[in-house]
Backbone atoms as SQL, in Angstrom:
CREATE TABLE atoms (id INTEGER PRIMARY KEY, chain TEXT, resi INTEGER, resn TEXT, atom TEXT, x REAL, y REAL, z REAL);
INSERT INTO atoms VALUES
  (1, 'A', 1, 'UNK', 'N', 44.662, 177.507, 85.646),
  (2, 'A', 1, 'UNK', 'CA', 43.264, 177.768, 85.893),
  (3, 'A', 1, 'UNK', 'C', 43.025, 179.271, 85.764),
  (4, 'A', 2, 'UNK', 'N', 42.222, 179.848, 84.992),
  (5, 'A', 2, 'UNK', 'CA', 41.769, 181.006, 84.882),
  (6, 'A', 2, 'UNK', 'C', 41.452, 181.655, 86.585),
  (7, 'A', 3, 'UNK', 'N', 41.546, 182.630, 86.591),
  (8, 'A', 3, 'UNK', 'CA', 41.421, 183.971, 87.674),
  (9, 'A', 3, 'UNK', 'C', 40.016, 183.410, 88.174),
  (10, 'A', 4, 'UNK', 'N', 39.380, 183.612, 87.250),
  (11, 'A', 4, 'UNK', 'CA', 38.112, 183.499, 87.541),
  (12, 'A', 4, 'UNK', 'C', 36.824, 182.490, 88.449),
  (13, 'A', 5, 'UNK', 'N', 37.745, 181.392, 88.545),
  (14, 'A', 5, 'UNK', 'CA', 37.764, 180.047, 89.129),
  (15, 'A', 5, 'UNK', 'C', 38.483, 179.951, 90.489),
  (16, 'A', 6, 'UNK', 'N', 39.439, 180.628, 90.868),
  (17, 'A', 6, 'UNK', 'CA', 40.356, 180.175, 92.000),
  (18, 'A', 6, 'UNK', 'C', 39.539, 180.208, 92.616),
  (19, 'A', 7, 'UNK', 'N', 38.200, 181.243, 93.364),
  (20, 'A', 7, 'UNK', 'CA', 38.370, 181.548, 94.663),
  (21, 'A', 7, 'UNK', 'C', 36.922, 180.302, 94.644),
  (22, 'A', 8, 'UNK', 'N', 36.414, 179.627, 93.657),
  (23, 'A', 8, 'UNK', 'CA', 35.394, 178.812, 93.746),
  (24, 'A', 8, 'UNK', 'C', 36.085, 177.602, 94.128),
  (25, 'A', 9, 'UNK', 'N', 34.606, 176.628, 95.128),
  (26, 'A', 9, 'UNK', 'CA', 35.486, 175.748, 95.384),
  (27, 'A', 9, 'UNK', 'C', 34.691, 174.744, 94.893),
  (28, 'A', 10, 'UNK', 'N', 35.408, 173.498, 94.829),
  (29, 'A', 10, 'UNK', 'CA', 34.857, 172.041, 94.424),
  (30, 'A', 10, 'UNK', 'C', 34.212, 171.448, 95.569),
  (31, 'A', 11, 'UNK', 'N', 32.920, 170.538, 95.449),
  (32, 'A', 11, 'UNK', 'CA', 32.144, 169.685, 96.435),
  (33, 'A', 11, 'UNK', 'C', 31.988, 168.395, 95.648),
  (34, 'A', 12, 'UNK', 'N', 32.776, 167.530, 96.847),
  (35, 'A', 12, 'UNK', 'CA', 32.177, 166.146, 96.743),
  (36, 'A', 12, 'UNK', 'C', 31.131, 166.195, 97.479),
  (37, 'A', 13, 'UNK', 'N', 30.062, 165.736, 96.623),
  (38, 'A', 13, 'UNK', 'CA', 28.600, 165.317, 96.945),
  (39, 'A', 13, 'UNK', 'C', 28.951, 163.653, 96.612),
  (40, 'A', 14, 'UNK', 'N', 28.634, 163.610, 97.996),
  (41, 'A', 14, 'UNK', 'CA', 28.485, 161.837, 98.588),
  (42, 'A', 14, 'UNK', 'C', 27.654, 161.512, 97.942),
  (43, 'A', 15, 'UNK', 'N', 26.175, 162.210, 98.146),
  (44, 'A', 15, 'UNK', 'CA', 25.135, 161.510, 97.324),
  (45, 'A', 15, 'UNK', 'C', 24.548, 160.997, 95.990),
  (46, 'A', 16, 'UNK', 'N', 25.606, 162.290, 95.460),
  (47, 'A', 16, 'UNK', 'CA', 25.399, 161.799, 93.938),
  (48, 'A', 16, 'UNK', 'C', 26.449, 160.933, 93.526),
  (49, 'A', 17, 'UNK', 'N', 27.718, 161.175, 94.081),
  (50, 'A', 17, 'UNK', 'CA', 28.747, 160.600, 93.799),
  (51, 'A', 17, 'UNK', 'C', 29.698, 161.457, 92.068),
  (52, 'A', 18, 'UNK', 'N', 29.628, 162.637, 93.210),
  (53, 'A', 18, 'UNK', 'CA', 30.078, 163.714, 91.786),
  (54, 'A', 18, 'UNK', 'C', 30.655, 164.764, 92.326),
  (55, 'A', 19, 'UNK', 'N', 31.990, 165.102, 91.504),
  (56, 'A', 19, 'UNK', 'CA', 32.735, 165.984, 91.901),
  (57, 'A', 19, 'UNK', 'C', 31.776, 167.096, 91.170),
  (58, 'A', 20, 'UNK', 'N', 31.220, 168.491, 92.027),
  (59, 'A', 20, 'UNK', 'CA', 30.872, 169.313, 91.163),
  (60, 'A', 20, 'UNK', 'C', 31.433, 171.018, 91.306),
  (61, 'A', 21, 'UNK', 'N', 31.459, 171.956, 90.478),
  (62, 'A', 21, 'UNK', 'CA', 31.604, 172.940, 90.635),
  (63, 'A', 21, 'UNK', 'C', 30.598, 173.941, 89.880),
  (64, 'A', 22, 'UNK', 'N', 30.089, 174.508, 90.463),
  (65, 'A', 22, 'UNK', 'CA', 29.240, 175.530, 89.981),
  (66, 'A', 22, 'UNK', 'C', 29.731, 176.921, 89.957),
  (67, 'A', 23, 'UNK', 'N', 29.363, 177.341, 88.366),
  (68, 'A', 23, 'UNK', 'CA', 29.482, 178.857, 87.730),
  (69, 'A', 23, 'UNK', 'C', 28.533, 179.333, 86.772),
  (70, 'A', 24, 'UNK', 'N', 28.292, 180.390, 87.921),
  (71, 'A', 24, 'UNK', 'CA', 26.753, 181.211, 87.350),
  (72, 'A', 24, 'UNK', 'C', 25.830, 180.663, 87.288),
  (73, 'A', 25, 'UNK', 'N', 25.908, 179.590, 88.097),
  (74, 'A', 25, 'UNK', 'CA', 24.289, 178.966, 88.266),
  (75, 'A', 25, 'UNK', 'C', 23.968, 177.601, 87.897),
  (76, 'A', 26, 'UNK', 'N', 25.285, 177.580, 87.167),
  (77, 'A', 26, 'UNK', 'CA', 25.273, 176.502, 86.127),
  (78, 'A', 26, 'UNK', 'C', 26.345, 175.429, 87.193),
  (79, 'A', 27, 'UNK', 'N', 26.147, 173.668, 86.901),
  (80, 'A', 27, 'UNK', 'CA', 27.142, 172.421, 87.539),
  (81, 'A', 27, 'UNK', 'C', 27.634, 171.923, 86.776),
  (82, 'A', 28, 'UNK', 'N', 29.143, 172.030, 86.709),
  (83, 'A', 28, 'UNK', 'CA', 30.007, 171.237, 86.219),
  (84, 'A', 28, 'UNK', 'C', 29.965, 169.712, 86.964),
  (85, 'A', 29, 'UNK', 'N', 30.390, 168.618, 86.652),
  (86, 'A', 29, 'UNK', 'CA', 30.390, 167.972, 87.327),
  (87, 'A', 29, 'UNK', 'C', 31.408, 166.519, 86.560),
  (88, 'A', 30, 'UNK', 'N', 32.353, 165.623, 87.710),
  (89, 'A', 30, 'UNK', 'CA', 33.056, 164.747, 87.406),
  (90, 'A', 30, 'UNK', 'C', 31.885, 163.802, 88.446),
  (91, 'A', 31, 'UNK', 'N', 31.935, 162.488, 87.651),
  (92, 'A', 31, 'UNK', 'CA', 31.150, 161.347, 88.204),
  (93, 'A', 31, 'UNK', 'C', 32.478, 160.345, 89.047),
  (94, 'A', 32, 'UNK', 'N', 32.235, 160.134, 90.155),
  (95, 'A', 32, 'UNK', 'CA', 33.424, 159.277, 90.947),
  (96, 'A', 32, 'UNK', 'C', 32.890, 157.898, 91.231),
  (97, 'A', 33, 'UNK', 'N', 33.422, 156.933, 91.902),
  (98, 'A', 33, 'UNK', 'CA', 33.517, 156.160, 92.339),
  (99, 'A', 33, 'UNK', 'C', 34.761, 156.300, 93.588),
  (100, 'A', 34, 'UNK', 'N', 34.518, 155.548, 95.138),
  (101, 'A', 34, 'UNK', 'CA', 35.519, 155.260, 96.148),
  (102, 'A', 34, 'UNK', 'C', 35.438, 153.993, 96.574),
  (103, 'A', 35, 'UNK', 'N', 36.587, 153.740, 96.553),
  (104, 'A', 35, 'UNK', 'CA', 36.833, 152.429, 97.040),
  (105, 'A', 35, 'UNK', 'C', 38.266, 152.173, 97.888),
  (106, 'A', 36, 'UNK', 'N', 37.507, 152.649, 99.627),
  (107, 'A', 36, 'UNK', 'CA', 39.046, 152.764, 100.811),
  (108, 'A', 36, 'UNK', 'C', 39.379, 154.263, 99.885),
  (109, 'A', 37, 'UNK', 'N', 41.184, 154.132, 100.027),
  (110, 'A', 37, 'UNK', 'CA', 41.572, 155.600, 99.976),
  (111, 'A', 37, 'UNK', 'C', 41.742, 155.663, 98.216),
  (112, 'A', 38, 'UNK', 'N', 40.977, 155.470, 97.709),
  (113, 'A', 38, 'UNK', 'CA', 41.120, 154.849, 95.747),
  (114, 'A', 38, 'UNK', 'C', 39.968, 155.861, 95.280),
  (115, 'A', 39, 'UNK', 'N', 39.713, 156.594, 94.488),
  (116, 'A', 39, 'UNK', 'CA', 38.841, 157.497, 94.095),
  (117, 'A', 39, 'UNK', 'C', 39.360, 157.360, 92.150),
  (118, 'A', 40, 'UNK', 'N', 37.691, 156.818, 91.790),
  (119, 'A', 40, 'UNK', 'CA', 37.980, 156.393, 90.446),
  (120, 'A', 40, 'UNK', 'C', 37.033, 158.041, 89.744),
  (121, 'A', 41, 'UNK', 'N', 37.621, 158.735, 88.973),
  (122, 'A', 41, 'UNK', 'CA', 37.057, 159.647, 88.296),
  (123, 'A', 41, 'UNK', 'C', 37.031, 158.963, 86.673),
  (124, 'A', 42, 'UNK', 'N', 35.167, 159.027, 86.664),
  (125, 'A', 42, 'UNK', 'CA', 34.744, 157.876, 85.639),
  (126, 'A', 42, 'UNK', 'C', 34.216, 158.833, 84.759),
  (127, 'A', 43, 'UNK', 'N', 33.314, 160.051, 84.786),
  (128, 'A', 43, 'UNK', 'CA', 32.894, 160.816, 83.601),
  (129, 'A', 43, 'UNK', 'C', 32.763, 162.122, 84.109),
  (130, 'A', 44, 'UNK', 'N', 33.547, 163.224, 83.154),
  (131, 'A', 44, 'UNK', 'CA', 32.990, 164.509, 83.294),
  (132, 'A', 44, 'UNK', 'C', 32.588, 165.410, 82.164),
  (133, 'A', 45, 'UNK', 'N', 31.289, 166.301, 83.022),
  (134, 'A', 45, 'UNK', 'CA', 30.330, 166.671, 82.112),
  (135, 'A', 45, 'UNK', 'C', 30.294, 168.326, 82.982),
  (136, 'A', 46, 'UNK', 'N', 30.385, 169.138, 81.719),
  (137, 'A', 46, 'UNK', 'CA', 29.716, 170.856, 81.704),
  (138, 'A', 46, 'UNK', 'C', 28.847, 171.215, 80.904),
  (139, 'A', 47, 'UNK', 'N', 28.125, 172.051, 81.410),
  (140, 'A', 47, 'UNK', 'CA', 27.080, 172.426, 80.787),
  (141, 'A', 47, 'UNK', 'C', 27.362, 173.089, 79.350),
  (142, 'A', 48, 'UNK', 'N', 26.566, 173.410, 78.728),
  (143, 'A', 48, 'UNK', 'CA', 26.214, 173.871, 77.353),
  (144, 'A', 48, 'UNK', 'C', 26.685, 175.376, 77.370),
  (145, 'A', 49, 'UNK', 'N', 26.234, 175.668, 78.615),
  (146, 'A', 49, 'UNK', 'CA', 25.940, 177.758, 78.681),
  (147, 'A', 49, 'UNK', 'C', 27.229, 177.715, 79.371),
  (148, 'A', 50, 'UNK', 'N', 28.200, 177.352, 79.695),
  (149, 'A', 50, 'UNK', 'CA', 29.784, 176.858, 80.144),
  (150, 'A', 50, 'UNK', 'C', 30.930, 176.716, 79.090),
  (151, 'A', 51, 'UNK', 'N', 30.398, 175.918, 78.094),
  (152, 'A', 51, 'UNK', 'CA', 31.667, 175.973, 76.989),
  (153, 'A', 51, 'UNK', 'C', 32.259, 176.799, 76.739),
  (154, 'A', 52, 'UNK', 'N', 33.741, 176.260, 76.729),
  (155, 'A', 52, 'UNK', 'CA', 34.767, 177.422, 76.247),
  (156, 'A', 52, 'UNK', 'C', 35.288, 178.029, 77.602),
  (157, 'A', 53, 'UNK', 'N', 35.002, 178.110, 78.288),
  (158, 'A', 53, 'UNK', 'CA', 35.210, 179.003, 79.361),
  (159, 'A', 53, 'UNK', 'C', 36.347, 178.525, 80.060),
  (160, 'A', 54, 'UNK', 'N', 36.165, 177.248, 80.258),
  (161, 'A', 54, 'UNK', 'CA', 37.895, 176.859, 80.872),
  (162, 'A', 54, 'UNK', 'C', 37.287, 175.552, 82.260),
  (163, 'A', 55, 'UNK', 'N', 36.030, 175.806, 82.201),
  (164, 'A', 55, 'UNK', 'CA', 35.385, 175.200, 83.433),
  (165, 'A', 55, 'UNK', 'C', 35.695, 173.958, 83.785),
  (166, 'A', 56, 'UNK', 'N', 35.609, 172.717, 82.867),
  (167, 'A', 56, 'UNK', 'CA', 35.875, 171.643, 83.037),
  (168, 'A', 56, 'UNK', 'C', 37.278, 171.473, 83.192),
  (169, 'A', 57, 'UNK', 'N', 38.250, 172.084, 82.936),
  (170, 'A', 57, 'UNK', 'CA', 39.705, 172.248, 83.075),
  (171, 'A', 57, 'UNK', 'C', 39.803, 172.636, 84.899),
  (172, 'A', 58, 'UNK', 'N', 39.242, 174.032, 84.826),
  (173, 'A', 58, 'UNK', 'CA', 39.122, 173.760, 86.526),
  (174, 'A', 58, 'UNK', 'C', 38.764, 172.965, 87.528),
  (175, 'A', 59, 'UNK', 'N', 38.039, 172.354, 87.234),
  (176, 'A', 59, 'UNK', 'CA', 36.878, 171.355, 87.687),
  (177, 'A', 59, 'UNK', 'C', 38.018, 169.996, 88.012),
  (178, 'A', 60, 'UNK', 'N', 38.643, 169.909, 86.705),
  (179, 'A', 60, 'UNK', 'CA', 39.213, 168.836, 87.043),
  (180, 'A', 60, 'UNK', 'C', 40.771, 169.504, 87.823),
  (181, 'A', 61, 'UNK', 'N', 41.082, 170.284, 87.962),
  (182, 'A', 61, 'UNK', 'CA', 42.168, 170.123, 88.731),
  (183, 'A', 61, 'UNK', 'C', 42.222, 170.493, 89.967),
  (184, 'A', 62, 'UNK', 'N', 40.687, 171.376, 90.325),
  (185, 'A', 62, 'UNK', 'CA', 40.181, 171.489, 91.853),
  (186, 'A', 62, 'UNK', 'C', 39.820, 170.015, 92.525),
  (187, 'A', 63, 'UNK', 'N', 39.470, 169.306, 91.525),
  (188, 'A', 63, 'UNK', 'CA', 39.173, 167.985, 92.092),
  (189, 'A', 63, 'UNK', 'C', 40.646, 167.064, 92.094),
  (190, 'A', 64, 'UNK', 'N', 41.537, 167.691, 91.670),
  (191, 'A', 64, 'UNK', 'CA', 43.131, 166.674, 91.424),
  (192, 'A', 64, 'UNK', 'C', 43.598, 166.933, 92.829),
  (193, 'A', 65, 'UNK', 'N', 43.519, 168.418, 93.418),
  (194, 'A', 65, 'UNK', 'CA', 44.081, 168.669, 94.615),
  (195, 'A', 65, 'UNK', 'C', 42.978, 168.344, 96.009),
  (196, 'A', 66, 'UNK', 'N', 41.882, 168.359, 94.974),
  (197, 'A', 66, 'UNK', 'CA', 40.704, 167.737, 96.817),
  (198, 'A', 66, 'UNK', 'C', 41.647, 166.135, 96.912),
  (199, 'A', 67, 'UNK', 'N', 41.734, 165.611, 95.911),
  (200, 'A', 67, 'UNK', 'CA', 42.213, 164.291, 96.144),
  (201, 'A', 67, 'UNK', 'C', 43.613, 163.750, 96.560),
  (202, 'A', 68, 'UNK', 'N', 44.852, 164.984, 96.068),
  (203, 'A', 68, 'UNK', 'CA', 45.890, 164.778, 96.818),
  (204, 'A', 68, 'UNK', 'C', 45.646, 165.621, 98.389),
  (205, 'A', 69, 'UNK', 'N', 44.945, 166.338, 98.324),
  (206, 'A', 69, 'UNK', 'CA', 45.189, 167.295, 100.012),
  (207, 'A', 69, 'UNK', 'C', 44.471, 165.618, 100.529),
  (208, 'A', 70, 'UNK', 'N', 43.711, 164.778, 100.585),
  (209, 'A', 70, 'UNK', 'CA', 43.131, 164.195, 101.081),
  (210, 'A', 70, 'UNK', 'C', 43.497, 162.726, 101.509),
  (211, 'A', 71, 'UNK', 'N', 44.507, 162.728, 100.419),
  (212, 'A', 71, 'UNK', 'CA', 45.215, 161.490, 101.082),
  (213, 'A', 71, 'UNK', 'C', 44.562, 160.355, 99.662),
  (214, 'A', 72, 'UNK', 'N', 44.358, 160.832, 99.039),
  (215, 'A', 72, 'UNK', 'CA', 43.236, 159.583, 98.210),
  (216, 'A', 72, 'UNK', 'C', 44.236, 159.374, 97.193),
  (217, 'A', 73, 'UNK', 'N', 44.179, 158.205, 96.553),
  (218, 'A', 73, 'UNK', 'CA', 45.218, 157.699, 94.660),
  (219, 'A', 73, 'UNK', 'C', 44.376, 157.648, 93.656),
  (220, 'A', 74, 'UNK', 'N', 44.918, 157.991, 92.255),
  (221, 'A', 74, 'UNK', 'CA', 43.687, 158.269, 91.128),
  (222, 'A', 74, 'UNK', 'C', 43.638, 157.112, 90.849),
  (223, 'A', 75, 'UNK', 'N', 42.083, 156.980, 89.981),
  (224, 'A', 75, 'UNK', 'CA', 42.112, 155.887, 88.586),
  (225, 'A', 75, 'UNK', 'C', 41.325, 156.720, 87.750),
  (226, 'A', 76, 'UNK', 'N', 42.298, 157.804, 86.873),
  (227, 'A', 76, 'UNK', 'CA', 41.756, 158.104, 85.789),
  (228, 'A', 76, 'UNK', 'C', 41.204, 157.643, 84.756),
  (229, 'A', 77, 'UNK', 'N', 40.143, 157.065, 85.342),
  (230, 'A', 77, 'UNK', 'CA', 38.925, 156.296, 84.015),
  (231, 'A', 77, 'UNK', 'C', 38.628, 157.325, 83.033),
  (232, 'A', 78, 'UNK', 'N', 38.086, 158.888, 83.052),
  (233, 'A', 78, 'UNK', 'CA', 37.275, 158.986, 82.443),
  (234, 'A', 78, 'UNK', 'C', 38.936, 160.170, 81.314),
  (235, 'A', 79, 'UNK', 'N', 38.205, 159.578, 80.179),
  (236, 'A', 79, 'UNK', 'CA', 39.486, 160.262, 78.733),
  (237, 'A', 79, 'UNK', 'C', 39.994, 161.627, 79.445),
  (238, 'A', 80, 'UNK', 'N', 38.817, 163.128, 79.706),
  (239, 'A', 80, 'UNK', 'CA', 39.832, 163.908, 79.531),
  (240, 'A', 80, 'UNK', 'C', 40.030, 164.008, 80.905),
  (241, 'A', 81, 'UNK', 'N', 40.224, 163.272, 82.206),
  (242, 'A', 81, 'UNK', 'CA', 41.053, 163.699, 82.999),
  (243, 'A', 81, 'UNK', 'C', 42.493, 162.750, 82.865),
  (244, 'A', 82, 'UNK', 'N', 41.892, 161.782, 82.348),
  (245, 'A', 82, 'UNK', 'CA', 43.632, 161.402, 81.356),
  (246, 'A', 82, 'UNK', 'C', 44.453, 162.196, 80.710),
  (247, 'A', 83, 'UNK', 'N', 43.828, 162.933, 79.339),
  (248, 'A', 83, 'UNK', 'CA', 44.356, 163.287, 79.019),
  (249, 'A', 83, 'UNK', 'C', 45.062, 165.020, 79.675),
  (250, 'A', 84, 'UNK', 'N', 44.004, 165.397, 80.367),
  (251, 'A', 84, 'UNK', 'CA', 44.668, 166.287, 81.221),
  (252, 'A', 84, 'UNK', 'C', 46.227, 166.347, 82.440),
  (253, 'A', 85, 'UNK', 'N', 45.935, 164.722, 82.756),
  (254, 'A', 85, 'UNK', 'CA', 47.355, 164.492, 83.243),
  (255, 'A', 85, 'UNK', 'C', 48.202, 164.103, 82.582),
  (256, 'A', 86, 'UNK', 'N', 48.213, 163.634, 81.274),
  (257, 'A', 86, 'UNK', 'CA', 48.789, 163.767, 80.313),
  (258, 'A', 86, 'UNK', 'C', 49.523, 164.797, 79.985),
  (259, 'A', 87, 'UNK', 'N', 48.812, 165.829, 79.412),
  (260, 'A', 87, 'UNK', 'CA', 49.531, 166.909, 79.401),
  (261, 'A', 87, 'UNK', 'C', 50.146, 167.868, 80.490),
  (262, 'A', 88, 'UNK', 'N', 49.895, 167.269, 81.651),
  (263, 'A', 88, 'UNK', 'CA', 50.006, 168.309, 83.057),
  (264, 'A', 88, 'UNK', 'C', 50.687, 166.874, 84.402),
  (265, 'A', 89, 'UNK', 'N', 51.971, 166.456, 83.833),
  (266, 'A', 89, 'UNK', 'CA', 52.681, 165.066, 84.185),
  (267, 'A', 89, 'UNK', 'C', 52.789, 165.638, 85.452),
  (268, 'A', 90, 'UNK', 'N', 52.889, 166.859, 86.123),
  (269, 'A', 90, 'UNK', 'CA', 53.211, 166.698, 87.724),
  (270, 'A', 90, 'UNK', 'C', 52.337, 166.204, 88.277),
  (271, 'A', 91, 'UNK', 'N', 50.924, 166.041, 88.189),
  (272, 'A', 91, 'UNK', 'CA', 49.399, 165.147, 88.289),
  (273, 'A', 91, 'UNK', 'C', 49.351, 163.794, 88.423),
  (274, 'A', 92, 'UNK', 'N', 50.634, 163.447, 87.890),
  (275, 'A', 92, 'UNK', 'CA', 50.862, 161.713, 87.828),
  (276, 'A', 92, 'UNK', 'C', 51.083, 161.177, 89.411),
  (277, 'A', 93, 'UNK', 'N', 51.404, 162.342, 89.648),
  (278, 'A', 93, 'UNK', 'CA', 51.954, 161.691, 91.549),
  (279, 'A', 93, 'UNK', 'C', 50.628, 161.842, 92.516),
  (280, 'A', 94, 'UNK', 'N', 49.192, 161.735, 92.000),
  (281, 'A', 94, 'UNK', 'CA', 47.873, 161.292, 92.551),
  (282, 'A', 94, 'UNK', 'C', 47.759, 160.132, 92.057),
  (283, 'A', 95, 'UNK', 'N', 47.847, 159.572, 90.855),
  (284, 'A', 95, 'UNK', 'CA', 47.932, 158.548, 90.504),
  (285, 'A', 95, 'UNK', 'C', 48.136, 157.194, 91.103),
  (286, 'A', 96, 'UNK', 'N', 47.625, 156.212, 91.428),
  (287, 'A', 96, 'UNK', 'CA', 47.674, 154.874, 91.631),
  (288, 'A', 96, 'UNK', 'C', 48.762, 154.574, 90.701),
  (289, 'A', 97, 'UNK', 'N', 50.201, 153.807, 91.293),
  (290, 'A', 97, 'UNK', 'CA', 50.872, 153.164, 90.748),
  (291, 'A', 97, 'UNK', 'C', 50.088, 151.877, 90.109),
  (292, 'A', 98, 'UNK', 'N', 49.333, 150.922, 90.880),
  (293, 'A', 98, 'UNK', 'CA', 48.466, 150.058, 89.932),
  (294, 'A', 98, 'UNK', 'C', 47.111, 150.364, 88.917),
  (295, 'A', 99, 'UNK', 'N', 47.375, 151.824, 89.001),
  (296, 'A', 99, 'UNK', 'CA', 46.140, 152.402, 87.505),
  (297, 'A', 99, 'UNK', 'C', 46.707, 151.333, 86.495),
  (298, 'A', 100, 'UNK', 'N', 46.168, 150.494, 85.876),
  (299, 'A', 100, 'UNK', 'CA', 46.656, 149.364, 84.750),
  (300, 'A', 100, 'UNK', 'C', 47.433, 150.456, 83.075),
  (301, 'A', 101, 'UNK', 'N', 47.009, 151.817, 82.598),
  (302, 'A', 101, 'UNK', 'CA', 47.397, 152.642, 82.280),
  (303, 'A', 101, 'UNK', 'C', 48.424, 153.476, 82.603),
  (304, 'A', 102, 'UNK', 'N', 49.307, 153.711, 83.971),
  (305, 'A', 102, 'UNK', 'CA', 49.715, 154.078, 84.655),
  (306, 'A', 102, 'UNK', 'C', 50.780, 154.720, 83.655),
  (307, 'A', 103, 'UNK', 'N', 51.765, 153.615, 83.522),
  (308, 'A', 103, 'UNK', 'CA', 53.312, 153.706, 82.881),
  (309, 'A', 103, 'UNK', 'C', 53.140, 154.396, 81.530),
  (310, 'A', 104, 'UNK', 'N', 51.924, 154.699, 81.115),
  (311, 'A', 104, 'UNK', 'CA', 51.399, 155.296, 79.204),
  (312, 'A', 104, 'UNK', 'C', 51.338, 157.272, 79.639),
  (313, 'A', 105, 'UNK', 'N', 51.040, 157.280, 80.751),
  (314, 'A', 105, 'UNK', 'CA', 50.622, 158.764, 81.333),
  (315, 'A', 105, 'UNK', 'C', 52.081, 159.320, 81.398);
């Protein structure tokens, strides 16, 4: 994660049901679903005036550790936080052993 990001933090907003992080004004944001201690991350979206910057990369791994500090298991629904644990396999141990994808990560 870029410098620039650490000291920001991630909010689950209950209400929307969205992991978000805001920079410069601007909301990143991952769309969730919970179900008990199961937290399904289904779509994430950054803004336009954001690209490039690294944001959604942060975004998703401030939201990887709200969910292990918390006790919660993934279901990486949405592609790139797949493919982000994909490429970043120590991430697999948030993971739901019954993610139906699980054993491909």
């Amino acid at each position: 994660m870029k410098e620039e990001f650490v000291t920001l933090e991630v909010v689950k907003n209950t209400d929307t049901k969205r992991f978000e992080l805001t920079v410069d004004g601007y909301t990143a944001f991952i769309d969730y679903a919970e179900e008990g201690k199961v937290i399904k991350l289904i779509h994430t979206e950054s803004p336009e005036e954001l690209a490039g910057r690294g944001v959604a990369t942060a975004l998703i791994e401030k939201s990887l550790m709200y969910i292990e500090s918390n006790g919660y298991e993934l279901f990486p629904l949405c592609p790139l936080v797949y493919a982000y644990i994909k490429r970043h396999p120590e991430w697999k141990r948030v993971v739901s052993m019954v993610f139906p994808a699980y054993d491909k990560l």
